[in-house]
N, C-alpha and C positions, 0 to 999 in steps of 0.2 A: 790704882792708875799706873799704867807704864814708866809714863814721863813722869817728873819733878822730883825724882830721886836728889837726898842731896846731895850724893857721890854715885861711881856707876858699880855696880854690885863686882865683885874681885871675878878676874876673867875665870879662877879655876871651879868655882859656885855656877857658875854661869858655862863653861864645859858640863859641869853634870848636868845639870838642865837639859841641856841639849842632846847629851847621849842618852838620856832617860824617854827625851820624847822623841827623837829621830829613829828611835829601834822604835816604837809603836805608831809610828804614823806609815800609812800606805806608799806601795811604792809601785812607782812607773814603770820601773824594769820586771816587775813581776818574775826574777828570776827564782824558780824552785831550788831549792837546798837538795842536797841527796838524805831524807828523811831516814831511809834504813841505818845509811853510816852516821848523823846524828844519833840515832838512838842508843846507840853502840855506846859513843862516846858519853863519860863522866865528864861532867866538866868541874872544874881545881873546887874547892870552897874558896880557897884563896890563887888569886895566878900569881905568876911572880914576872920579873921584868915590867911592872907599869911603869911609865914614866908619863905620859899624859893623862890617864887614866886615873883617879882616886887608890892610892894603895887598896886600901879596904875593898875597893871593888868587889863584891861577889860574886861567885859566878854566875847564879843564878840569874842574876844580869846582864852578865857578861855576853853569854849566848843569846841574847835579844839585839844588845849592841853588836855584837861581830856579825851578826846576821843581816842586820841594817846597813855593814858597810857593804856587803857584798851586793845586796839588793841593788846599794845607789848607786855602784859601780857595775854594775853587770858582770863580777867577773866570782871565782870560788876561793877558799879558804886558801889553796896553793900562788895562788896572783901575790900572797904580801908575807904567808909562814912556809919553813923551811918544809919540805911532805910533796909525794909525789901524787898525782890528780887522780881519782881514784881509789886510792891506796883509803885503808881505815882512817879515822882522824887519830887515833892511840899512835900513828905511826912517827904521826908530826911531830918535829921542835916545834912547841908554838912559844919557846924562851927567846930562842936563836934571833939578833938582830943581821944575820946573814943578809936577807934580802932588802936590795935598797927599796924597795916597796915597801917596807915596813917602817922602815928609817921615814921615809916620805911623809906617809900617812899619819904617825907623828906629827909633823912639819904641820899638815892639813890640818892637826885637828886645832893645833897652837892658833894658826891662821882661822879658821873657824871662830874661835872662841874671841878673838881679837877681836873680829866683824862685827859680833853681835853683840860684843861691849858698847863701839863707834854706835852699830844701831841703838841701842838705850838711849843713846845721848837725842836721837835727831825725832823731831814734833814730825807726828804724822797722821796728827788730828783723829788722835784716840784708837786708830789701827795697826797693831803692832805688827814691825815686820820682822821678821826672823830668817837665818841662811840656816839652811842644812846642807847635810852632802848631795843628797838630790835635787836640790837646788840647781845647782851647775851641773853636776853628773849626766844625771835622768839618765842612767843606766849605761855610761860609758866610764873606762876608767880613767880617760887625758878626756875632761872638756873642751870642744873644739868647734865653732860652728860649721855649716856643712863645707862654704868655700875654701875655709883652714884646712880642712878634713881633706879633701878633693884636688888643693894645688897641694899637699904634701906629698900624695900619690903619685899626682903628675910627677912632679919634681925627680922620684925615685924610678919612677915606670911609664911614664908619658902620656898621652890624653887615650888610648883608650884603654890601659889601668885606672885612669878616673872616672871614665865612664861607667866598667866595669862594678868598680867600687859604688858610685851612684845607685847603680839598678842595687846591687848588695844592699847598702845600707837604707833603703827608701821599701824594700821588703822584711827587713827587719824590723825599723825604725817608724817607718810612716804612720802619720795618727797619733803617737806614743809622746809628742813633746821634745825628741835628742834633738833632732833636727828640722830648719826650715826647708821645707820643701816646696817653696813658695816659688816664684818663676827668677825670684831675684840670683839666687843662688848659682844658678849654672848663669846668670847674665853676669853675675860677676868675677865669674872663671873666665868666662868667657873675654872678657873687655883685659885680663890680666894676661891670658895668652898673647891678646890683640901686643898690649903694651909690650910683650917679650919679643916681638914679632915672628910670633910661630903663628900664623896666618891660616894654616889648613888645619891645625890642632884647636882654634876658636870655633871656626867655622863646622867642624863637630861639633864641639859643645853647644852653640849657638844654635844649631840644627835639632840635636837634641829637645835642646829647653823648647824647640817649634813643635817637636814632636806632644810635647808636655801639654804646651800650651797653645794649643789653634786657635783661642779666638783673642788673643793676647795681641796687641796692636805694637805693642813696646820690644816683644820678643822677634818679633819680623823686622819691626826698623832696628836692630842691632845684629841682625842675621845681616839685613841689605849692608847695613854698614861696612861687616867684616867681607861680604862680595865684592864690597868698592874695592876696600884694601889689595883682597888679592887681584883685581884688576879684569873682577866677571863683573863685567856692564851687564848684561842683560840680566842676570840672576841676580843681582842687587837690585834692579829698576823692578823686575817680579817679587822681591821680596817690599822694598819701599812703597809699592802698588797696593800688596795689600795689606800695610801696616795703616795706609791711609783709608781703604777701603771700610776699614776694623773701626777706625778713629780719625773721621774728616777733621778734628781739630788739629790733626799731628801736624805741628807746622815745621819741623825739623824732615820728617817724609816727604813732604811738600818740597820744603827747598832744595833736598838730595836728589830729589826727582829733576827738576829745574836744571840741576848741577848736570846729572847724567846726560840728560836729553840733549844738552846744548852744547854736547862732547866735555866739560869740566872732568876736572882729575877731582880724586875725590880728597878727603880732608887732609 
């Protein structure tokens, strides 16, 4: 059984575990390795520099697990060891704690191993649950969900770099589990612009997510909303039209409408 341990197994028994089964369970990012340059390379009998890791580690294992991170992360062997992309892996420090990527991922696996201790502890009626890196990853290397993702862009490069990024990441990613691509996503960029009062950078987004989703009764009354804002009556009143159209119980549609029709300023 899972549960009724009388203590919770030592977090670093409980990291091997985890490195043992997260290098052989499937992964979402389904990134291909460069198999020629693998071949090439020997891997140590022994590595050196573990510090999360089991000294002992072998290598034989070792190349299962380092392959597992790159899978969860989407990214290659040069995103966390010293080595230019490319290049042979013989070429690599894979000693060097140069990159703070590597430092990090350390930090993760510490964090990792913590998690799944706290889970030991919690009844979950005979279903074990367990975190791996793909877990939160699923082939990204900063977990992030898509709205995180999309105001950080904004932030740097403005709303039609997040757009941009959108269409990007939703041809990469779509299907795949990184991100929701659900309609909520861009309504909630959108309502954040609203909140910054950058009123024509929503009304993209917002426009957008109509493009997404046409028969979405909730993404029309949030489109109309952001027309109230900038002060287009009429292209709010045709979006609240047919937000209710979509969904006669919208009673928010309803009253916006009411609001518009009667000359009302909007919220």
């Amino acid at each position: 059984m899972r549960h009724g341990h009388s203590r919770p197994r030592p977090t670093r028994l409980r990291l091997r575990r985890i490195l043992i089964l997260a290098a052989a369970m499937p992964c979402a990012a389904g990134l291909a390795t460069a198999a020629d340059a693998q071949e090439r390379w020997t891997w140590p009998e022994r590595a050196e520099n573990l510090q999360q890791l089991p000294k002992d580690f072998p290598g034989s294992r070792l190349r299962a697990v380092m392959t597992g991170f790159t899978r969860a992360l989407g990214v290659r062997c040069s995103h966390c060891h010293v080595g230019e992309e490319g290049a042979p892996l013989s070429s690599y420090d894979f000693v060097s704690d140069e990159r703070r990527e590597k430092r990090t991922a350390r930090e993760m696996l510490a964090l990792l191993g913590s998690v799944n201790d706290h889970l030991d502890k919690i009844e979950t009626k005979g279903k074990p649950i367990n975190m791996w890196c793909h877990t939160c990853h699923r082939g990204r290397p900063i977990p992030m969900t898509l709205g995180e993702e999309l105001t950080r862009v904004y932030e740097a490069g403005g709303v039609e770099a997040a757009l941009a990024e959108y269409t990007t990441l939703r041809e990469r990613f779509y299907g795949r589990g990184a991100y929701d691509f659900g309609e909520g996503s861009l309504n909630q960029l959108g309502y954040a612009l609203l909140q910054r009062d950058d009123v024509d950078g929503a009304i993209a987004v917002l426009a957008r997510n109509v493009e997404r989703f046409p028969d979405s009764a909730n993404v029309y009354d949030s489109l109309g909303e952001a027309y109230m804002k900038a002060g287009k009556r009429d292209l709010a009143i045709a979006n609240y039209e047919k937000s209710l159209a979509l969904d006669p119980s919208n009673d928010n549609a309803a009253q916006m409408l009411r609001k518009l029709r009667e000359g009302g300023e909007s919220r």
